[in-house]
C-alpha positions in Angstrom: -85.0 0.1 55.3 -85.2 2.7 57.3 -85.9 6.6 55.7 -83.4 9.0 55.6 -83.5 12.2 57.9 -82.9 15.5 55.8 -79.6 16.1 54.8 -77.2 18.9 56.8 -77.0 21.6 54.4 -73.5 23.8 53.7 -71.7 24.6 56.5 -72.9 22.1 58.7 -72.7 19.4 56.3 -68.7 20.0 55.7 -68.0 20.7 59.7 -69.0 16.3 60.0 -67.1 15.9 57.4 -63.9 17.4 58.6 -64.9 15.6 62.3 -65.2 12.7 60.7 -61.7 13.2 58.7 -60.3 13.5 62.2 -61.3 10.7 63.5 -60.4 8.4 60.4 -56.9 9.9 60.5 -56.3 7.9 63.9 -56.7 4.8 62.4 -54.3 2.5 60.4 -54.2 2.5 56.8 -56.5 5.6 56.0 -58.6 4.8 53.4 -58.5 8.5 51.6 -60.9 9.8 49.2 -60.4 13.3 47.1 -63.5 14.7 45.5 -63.0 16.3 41.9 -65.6 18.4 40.3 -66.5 18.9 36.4 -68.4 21.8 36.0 -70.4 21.9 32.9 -71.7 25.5 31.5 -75.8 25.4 32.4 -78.3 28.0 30.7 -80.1 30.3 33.3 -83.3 29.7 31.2 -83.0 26.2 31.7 -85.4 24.0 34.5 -83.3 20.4 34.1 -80.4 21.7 32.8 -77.3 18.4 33.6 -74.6 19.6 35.4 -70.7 18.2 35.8 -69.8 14.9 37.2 -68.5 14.5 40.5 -65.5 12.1 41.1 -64.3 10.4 44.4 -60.9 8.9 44.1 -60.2 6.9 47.0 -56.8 4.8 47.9 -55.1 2.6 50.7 -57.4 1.5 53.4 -57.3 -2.1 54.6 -57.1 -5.3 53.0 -58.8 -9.0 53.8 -56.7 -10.4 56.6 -54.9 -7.2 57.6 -57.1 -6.0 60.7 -60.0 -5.1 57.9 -61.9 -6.1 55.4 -62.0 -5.0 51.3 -59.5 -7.1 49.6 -56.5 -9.5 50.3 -52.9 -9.8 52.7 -51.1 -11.1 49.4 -50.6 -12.6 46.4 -49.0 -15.8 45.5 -50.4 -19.4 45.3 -50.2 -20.4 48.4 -53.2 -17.2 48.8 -55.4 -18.2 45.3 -58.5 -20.3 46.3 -60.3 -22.1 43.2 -62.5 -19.7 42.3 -65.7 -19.8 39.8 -66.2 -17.4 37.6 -63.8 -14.7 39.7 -66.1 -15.3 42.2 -65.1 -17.1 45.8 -66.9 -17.0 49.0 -64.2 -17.4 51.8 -61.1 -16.1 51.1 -57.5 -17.8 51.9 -54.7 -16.5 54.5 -51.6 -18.6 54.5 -54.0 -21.0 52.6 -55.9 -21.3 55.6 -59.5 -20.7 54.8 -61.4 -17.9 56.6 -64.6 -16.2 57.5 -65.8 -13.7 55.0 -67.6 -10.9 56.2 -70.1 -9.2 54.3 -68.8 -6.6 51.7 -69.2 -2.7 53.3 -72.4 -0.5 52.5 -72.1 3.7 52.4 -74.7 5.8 51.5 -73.2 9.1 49.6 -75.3 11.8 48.9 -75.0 15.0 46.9 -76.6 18.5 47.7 -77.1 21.3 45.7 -77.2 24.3 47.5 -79.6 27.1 46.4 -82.0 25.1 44.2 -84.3 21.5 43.2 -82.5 18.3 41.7 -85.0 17.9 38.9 -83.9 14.4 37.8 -86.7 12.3 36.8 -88.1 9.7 39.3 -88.9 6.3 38.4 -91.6 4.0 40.2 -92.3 4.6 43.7 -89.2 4.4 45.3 -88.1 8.0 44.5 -85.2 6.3 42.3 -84.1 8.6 39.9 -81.8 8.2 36.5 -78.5 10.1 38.0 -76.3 7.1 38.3 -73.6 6.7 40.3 -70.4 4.0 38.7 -67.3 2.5 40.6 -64.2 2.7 38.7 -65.7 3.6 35.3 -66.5 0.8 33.6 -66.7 1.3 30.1 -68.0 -1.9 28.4 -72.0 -1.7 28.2 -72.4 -5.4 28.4 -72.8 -7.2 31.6 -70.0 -9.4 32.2 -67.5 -10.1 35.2 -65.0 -8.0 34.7 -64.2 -4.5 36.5 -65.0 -2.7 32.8 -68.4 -4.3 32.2 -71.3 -2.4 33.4 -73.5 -4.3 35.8 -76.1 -2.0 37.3 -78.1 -2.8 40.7 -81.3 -4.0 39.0 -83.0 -5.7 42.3 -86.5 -4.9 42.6 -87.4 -6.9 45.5 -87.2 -5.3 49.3 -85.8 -1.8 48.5 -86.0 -0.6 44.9 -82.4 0.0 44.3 -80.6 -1.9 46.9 -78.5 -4.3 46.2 -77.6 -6.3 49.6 -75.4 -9.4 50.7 -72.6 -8.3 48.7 -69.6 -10.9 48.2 -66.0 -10.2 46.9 -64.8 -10.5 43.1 -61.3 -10.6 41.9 -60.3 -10.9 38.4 -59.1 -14.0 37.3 -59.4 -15.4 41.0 -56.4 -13.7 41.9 -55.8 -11.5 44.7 -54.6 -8.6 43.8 -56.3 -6.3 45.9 -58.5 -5.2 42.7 -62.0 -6.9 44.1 -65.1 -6.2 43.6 -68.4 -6.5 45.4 -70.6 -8.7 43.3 -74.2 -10.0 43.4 -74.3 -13.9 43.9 -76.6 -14.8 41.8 -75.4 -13.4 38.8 -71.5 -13.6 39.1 -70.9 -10.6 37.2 -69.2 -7.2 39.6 -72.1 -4.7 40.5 -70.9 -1.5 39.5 -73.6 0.6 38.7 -76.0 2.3 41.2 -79.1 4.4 41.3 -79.9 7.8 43.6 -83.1 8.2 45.0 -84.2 11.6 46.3 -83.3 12.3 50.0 -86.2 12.1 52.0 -87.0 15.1 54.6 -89.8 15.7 57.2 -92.9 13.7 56.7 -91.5 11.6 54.3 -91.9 14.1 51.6 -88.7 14.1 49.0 -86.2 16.7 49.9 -85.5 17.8 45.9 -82.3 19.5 47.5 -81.0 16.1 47.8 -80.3 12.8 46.4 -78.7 9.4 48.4 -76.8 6.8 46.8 -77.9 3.7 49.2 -76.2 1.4 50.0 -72.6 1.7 47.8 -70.5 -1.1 48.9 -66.6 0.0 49.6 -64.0 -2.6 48.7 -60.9 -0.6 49.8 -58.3 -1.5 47.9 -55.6 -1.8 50.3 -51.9 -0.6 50.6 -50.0 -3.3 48.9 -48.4 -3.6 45.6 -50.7 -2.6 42.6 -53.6 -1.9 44.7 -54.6 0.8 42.9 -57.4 3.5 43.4 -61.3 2.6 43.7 -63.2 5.7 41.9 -67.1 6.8 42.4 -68.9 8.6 39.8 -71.7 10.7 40.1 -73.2 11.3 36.6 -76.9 12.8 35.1 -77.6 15.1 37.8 -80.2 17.8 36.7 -81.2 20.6 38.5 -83.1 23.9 38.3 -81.1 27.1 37.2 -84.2 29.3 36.2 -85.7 31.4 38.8 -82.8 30.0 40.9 -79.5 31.4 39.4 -78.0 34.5 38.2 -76.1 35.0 34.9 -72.8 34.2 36.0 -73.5 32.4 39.2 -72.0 29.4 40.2 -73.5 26.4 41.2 -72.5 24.2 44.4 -72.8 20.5 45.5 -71.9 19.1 48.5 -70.8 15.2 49.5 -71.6 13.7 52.0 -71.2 10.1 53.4 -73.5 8.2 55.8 -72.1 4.8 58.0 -68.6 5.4 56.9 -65.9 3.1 57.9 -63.5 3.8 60.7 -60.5 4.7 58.5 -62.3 6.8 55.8 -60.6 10.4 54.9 -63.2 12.5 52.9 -61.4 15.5 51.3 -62.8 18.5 49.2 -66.4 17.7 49.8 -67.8 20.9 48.0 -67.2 22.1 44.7 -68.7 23.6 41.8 -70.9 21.5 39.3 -72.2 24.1 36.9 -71.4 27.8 35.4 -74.4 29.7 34.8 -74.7 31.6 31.0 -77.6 32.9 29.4 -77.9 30.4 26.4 -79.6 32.1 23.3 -80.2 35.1 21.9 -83.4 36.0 20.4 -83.6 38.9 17.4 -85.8 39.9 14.2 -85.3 41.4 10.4 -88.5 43.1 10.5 -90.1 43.4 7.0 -92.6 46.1 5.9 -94.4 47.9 5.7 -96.8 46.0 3.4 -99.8 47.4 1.5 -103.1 45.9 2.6 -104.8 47.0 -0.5 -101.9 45.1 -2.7 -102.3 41.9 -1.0 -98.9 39.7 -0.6 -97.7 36.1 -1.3 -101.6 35.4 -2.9 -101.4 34.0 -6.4 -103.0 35.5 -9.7 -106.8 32.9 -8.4 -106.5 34.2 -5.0 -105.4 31.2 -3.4 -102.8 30.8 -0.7 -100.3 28.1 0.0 -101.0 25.0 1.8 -99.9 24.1 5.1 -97.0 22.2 3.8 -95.4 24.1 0.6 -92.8 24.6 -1.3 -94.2 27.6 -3.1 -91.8 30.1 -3.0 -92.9 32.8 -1.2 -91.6 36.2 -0.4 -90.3 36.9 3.1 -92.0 39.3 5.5 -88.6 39.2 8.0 -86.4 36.8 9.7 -86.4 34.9 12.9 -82.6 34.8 14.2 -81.8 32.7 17.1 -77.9 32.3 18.3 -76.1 30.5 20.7 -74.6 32.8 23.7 -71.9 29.7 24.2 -70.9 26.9 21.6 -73.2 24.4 23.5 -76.3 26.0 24.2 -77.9 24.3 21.4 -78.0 20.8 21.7 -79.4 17.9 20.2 -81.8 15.1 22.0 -78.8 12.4 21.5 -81.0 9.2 21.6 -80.6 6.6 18.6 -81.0 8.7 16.0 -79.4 8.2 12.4 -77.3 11.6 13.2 -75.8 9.9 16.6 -75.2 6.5 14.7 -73.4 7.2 12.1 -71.9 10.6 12.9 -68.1 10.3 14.0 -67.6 14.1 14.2 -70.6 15.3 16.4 -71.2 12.5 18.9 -67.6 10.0 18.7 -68.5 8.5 21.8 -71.2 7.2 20.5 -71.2 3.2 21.0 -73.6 1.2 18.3 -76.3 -0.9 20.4 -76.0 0.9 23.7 -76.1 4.7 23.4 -74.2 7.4 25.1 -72.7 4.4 27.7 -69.3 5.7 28.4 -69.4 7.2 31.5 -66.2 9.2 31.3 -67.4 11.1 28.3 -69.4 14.2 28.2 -71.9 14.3 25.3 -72.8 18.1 25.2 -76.3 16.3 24.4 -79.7 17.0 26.1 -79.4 13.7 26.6 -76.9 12.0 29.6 -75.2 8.8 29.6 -77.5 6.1 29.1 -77.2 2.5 28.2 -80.0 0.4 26.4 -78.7 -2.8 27.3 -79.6 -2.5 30.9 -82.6 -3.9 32.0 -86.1 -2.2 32.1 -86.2 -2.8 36.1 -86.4 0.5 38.3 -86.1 2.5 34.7 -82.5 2.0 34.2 -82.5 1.6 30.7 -84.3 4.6 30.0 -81.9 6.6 32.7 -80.3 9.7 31.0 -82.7 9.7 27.9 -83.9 13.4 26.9 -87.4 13.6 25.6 -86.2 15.9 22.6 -82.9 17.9 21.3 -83.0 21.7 22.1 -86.4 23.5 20.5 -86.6 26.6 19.8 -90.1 28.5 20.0 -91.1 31.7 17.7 -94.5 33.3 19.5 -96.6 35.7 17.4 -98.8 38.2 18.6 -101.1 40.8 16.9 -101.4 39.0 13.6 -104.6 39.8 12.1 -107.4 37.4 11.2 -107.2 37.8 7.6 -103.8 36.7 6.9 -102.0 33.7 6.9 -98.3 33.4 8.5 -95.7 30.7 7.0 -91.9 30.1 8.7 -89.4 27.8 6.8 -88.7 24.8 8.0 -84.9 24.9 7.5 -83.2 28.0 8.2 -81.0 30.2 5.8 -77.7 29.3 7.6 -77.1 26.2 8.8 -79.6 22.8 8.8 -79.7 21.3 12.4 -83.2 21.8 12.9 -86.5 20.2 12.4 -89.7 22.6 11.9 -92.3 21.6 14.8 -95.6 22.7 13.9 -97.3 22.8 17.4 -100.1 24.9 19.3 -99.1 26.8 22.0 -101.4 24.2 24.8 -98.9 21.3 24.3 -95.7 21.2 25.4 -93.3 18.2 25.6 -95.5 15.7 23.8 -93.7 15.4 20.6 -93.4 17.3 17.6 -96.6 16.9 14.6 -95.8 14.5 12.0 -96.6 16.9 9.2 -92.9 18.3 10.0 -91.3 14.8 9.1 -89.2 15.2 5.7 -89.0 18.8 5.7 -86.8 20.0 2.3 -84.9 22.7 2.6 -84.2 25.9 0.6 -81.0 26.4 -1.6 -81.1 30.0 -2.4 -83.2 32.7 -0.2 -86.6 31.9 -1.0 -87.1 35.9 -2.1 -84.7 36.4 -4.2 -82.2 39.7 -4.5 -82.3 42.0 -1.7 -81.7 40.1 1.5 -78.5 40.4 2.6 -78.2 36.3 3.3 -77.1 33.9 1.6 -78.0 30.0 2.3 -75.9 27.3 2.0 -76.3 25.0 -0.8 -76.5 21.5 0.7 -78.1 20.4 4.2 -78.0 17.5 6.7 -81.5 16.9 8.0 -82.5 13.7 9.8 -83.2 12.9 13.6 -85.8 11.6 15.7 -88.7 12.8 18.1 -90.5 12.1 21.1 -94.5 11.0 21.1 -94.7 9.8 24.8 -96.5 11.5 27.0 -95.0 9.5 30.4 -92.1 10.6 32.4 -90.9 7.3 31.3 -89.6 8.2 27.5 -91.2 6.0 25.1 -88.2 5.3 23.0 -90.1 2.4 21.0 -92.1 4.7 19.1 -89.5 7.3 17.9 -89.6 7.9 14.0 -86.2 8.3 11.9 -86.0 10.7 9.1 -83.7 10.8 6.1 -80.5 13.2 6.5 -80.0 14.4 3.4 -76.8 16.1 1.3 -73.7 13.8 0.6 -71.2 17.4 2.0 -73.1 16.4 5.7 -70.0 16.3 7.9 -70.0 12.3 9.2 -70.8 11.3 6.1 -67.8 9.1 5.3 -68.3 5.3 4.6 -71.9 5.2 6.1 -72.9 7.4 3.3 -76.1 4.6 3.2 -78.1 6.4 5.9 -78.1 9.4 4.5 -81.0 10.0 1.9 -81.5 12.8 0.1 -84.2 15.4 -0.1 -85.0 18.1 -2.8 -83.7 21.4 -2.3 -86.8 23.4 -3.1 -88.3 25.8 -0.7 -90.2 24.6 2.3 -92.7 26.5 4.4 -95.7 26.0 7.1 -98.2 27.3 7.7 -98.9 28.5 11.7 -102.0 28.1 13.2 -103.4 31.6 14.3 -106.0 31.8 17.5 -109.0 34.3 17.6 -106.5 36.4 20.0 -104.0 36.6 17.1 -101.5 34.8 18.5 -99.5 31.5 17.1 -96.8 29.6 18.0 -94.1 27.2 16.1 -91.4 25.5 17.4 -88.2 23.6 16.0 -85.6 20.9 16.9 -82.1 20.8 16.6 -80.7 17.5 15.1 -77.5 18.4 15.3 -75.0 20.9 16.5 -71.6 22.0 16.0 -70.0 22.1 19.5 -67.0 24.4 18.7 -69.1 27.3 16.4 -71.7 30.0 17.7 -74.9 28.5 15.7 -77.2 30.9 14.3 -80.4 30.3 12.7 -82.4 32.5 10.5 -85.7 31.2 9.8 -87.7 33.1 7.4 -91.2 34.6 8.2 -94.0 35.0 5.0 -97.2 36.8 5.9 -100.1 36.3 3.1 -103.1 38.3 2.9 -106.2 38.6 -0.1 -106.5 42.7 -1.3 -108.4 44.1 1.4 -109.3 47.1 3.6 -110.3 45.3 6.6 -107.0 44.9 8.0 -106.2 48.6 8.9 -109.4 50.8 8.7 -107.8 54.0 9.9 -106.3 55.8 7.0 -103.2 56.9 8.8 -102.1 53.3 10.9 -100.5 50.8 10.4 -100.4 47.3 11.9 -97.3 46.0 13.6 -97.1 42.1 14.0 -94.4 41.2 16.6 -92.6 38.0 17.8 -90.9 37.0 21.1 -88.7 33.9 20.4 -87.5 31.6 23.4 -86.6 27.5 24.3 -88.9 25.2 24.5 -91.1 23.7 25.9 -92.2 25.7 28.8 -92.3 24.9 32.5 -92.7 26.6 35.5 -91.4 24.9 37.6 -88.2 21.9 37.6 -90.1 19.2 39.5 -90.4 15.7 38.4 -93.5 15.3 37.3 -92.8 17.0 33.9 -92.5 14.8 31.1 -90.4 16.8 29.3 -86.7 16.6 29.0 -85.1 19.7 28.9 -87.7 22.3 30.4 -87.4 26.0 30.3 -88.7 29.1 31.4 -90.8 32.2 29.1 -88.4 35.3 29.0 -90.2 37.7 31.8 -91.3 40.0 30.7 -92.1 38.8 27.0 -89.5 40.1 24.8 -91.6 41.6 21.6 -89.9 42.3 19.3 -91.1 43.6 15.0 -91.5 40.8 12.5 -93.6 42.9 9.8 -96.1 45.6 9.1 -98.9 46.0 7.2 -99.8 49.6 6.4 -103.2 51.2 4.7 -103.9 52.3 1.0 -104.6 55.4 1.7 -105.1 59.0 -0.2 -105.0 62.2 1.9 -106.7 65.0 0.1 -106.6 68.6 1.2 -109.4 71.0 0.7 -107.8 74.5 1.3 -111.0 76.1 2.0 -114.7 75.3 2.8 -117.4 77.9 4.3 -120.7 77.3 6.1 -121.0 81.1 7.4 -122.8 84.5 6.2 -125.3 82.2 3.9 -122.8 80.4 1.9 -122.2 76.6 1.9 -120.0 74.3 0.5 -120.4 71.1 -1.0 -117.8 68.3 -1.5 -117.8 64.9 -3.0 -115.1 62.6 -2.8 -114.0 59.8 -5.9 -113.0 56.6 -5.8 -111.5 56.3 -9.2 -109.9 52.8 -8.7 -112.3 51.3 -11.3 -110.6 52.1 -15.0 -110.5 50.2 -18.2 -106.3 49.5 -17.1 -106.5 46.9 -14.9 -106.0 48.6 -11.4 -107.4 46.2 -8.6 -110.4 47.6 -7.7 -110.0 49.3 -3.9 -112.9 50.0 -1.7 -112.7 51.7 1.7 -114.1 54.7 4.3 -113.3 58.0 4.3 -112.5 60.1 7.7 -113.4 63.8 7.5 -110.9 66.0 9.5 -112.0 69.7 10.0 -109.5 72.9 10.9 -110.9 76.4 11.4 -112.9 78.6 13.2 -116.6 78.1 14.3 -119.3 80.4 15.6 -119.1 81.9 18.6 -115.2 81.2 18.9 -115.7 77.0 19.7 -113.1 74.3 19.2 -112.4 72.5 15.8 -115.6 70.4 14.6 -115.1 66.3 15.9 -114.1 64.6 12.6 -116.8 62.4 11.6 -115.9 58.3 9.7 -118.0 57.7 7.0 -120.4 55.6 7.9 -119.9 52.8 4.8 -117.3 52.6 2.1 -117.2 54.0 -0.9 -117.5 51.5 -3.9 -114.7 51.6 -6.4 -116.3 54.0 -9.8 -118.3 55.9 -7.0 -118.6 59.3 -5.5 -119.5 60.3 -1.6 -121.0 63.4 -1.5 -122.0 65.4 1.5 -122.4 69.7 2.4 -120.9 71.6 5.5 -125.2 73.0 6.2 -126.8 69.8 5.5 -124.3 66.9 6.0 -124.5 63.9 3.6 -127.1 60.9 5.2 -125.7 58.5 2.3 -122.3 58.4 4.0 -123.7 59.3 7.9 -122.0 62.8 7.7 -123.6 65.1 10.1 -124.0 69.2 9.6 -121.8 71.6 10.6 -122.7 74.8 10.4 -121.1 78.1 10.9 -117.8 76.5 10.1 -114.7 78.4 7.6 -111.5 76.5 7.4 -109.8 73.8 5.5 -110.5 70.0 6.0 -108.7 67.3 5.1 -110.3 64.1 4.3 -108.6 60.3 4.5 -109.3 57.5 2.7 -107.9 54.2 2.9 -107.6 53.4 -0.4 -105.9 54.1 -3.5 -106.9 56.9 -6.4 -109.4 59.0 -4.4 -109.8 62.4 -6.0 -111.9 65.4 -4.8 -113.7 68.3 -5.6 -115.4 71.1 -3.7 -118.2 73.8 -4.4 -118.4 76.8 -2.6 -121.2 78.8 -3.1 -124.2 81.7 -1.6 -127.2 80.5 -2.3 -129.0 83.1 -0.5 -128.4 85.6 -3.4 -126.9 83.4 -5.7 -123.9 85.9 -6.7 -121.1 84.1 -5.6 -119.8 80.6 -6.1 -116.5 78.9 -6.7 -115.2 75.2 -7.3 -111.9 73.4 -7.1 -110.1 69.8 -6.8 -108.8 68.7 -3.9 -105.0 68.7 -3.6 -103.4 65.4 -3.2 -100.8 65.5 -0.3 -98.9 61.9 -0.8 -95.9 62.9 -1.9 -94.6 62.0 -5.2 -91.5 59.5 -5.6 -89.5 59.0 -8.3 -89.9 55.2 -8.2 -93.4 54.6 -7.7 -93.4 50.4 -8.5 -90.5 50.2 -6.9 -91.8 51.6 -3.3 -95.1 49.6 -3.8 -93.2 46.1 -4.6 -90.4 46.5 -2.5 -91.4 48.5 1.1 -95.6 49.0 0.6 -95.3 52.5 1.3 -97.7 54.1 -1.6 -98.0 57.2 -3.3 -101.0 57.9 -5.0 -100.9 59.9 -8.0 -99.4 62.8 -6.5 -100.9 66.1 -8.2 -98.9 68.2 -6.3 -96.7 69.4 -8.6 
């Protein structure tokens, strides 16, 4: 068949309309169609987010044997022909038989103004899996009847054509009700794909998609004629980068090759509220001593990638809805959408999500597995995954190991997703299959949340890498807790997993970055869902982390959907898509902070023949047990020079200094064991940092020129003494030393 031009767009598009309403209106028995729209609430970080259905009710027109064609003058005997199967090729007039013309073709086609229909496309006919259905048939099995759903499956001439249409009437009798039907298989065709619209140089016009070749039986002006409804379900479309928070979203009808009498009213409406749909926010933890160590056991060894060590938390990941729907699960066959009467009730048990008048606040659409494989209708509607949620990491250092629970602290509808930050929309690793959960907050007193006691955890992933989901390889998990809401008689599907606590481990690049991501199984469509994952840095006693004394290291975190696009087109795999926050949102997770000693030396001399000499002690090594702590020293000088210059540069030692030993060094002659240059004709104080625990000092001033003068005295200490020593190094890493200033 022929291609279509490019569709009229807005204005334009509703002016034909209203010129062809005009024209209709002179005809006899207007065949009238009103055009109702279901907007659905889209997020604006979404790529292929669905949007509402769009419904064309349509009544009167004309009737077999009235001066049209679409259905029957009457009813009665004398008008019933013998029929096979509700199907008859000529129909009868005052029991005379008569020509039957071909059932009526229109093409209807949507536009969405101000963006890309991101539907995926199947084969090479640009069909795509937004469905069109006439009168809502709501039995998934083929069947001839007007509720059975009997897609257009034909695969020879054009994909997704369905020609040569007869008539079908229930029961063989005329009641105006009929149907076009396929001959071949006697069953009502009522079930139609889109294909996108096709534009200039036969490229596809993403703006638009064409329902070709809908037949029209109008079902006529007599007694219980009824009304003949078209709708327009699984349209996705591209709200990042396209849409405003708040924004509205438009479609527009229109309808190619009408008939004479057709009456098209309210051919644009809104399909789709735009809302921003999570928000993103830490409990930073910190800071944490580098010299202590943290979550490392008493050999030195950390966790595994899979734990259920109980480790102490280094902050929370909290990601919430910003509307009740926002998260959402993938909706496809899993144990969850089975057997779960309060989260997905529409459910029907060997089809899917197949009633066409429901809306499944799913990633998923409507989709029915009992139609055939031809064209992709039976994988039509199918997400690739539920909602994921995606926790980035930056600046974590290469020592140290980062863990996030697999369940959160409040609430259980997620699946941990350990994943790299190169793959997105290929499925989730299998090491995050059967993921326990956590009873109690994994670190004990202190945290200000409180988990719940019981969990439902079960659902299924995606491992295709097609745009064609491959449904036959997805993997159920147990659902555990007896309390999970849906539980009721089907309590059989439900296993049950221990609740001890569950942690992986992230995978951290050279650049310091790592990323892990998480599924919702299920959500609660009337609550705000919040999830706080918890966060466990582990590191070996060290100085490496922080070298400078006085710093600190900050890890942060950005948290966003997932998996990320940047663009809505078709040839993603994925289902949904989203956009990265711009710019990256960082925000604190934890800090780690040095071991350091600050010792003040209130006054040294290299002037008039005197010198002065200083060593500096790392007393960490004791017969008590203290971990033994090595680190440099930087030497910070404050005075007056000769000849009225600037403050000396503060010189780094140039190595550490061993735990039991002593730097030493003199303002005249430096020190070349620790790389410490002269400085001569220097008087003032210096204050020298160490980053590690239990340094002490001691200076000796002296004239060696005559020998008559010479003086010696510790360092002062200038951390500050606290009352609660353990407490501040256990609970916030912030460390006094021993604090002999008082």
């Amino acid at each position: 068949m022929s291609h279509f031009r490019k569709m009229l767009f807005a204005a334009a598009a509703v002016a034909s309309f209203l010129g062809m309403s005009n024209s209709a209106n002179a005809q006899s028995n207007p065949f009238v169609c009103n055009t109702s729209f279901s907007p659905l609430v889209v997020r604006v970080e979404g790529l292929r987010e669905l949007v509402g259905d769009i419904v064309i009710s349509c009544s009167g027109g004309n009737s077999i044997g009235t001066g049209g064609v679409g259905g029957v003058a009457a009813s009665g005997p004398a008008n019933t022909p013998p029929v096979l199967n509700g199907v008859f090729a000529r129909p009868y007039v005052g029991g005379v038989e008569v020509a039957t013309p071909t059932v009526p073709a229109i093409n209807i086609s949507v536009t969405v103004a101000g963006t890309r229909i991101t539907n995926r496309i199947f084969g090479s006919g640009n069909l795509t899996d937004a469905l069109l259905f006439i009168d809502d048939p709501t039995t998934p099995t083929s069947g001839n009847t007007r509720l059975n759903q009997n897609p257009c499956d034909t695969d020879t001439g054009t994909p997704g054509v369905c020609t040569g249409l007869n008539y079908f009437f229930e029961n063989g009798v005329a009641t105006g009700a009929g149907r076009p039907v396929s001959g071949a298989s006697g069953n009502p065709l009522n079930v139609f794909q889109a294909q996108y619209g096709i534009g200039g140089g036969y490229a596809p016009n993403e703006q638009t998609i064409t329902f070709v070749g809908v037949p029209v039986v109008q079902p006529g002006s007599f007694v219980g004629a009824g009304t003949r409804t078209f709708r327009i379900k699984n349209i996705r479309v591209q709200v990042a980068n396209s849409f405003q928070v708040n924004g509205q979203i438009q479609a527009f009808i229109g309808i190619q090759n009408p008939p004479a009498n057709l009456v098209l009213n309210n051919a644009q409406g809104v399909v789709g509220f735009v809302q921003r749909g999570l928000f993103f926010d830490t409990v930073a933890g910190g800071p944490y001593a580098q010299c202590l160590g943290f979550n490392v056991n008493s050999s030195g060894s950390f966790a595994g990638h899979n734990t259920s060590t109980a480790l102490q938390h280094t902050g929370l990941l909290r990601f919430t809805e910003a509307y009740g729907v926002s998260f959402k699960r993938r909706g496809f066959d899993g144990a969850l959408d089975k057997y779960d009467a309060v989260y997905n009730q529409y459910y029907i048990a060997g089809a899917g999500q197949a009633n066409p008048t429901a809306n499944y606040n799913n990633e998923s659409g409507f989709y029915n597995r009992n139609f055939p494989e031809t064209n992709g209708l039976r994988d039509s509607g199918i997400a690739s995954q539920g909602t994921r949620l995606r926790a980035r990491f930056v600046g974590i250092p290469a020592s140290v190991r980062l863990y996030v629970s697999a369940q959160p602290l409040t609430g259980v509808l997620l699946k941990g997703a350990y994943n790299n930050d190169t793959v997105y929309g290929q499925g989730v690793d299998a090491v995050s299959a059967a993921f326990a959960v956590n009873a109690s907050s994994p670190n004990g007193e202190g945290t200000g949340f409180t988990a719940n006691t019981s969990y439902a955890f079960g659902g299924t992933y995606f491992t295709g890498s097609t745009p064609v989901p491959v449904v036959t390889t997805d993997t159920t998990y147990a659902v555990q807790g007896s309390d999970a809401p849906g539980f009721g008689a089907n309590g059989a599907a439900y296993g049950t997993l221990p609740k001890t606590p569950r942690f992986n481990q992230v995978t951290i690049a050279s650049d310091g970055t790592g990323v892990f991501f998480w599924e919702v199984l299920r959500a609660n469509d009337n609550t705000i869902d919040r999830f706080d994952f918890v966060v466990a840095a582990a590191f070996a006693p060290t100085t490496s982390i922080v070298t400078d004394a006085n710093t600190s290291v900050a890890a942060q975190v950005s948290g966003n959907y997932a998996p990320i696009g940047t663009t809505g087109g078709n040839g993603y795999p994925s289902i949904p898509l989203f956009v990265l926050s711009s710019p990256e949102d960082l925000k604190p997770i934890f800090t780690i902070t040095n071991c350091a000693t600050n010792l003040l030396y209130p006054f040294v001399s290299s002037v008039t023949g005197f010198n002065t000499g200083v060593a500096v002690s790392n007393t960490s090594k004791d017969p008590f047990g203290t971990v033994n702590e090595t680190g440099i020293c930087k030497v910070f000088f404050y005075g007056t020079t000769a000849g009225g210059g600037v403050d000396p540069t503060p010189q780094s030692f140039s190595k550490s200094v061993p735990s039991g030993q002593t730097a030493t060094f003199n303002l005249l002659y430096g020190g070349p064991d620790y790389g410490i240059q002269p400085v001569v004709g220097f008087q003032g104080y210096i204050i020298i940092s160490c980053n590690f625990r239990y340094a002490h000092g001691f200076a000796f001033i002296s004239d060696p020129s005559n020998l008559q003068t010479a003086h010696g005295y510790l360092a002062l200490i200038l951390d500050p003494k606290n009352k609660d020593d353990i407490w501040r190094q256990r609970q916030t890493g912030v460390l006094a030393a021993e604090s002999l200033d008082n």
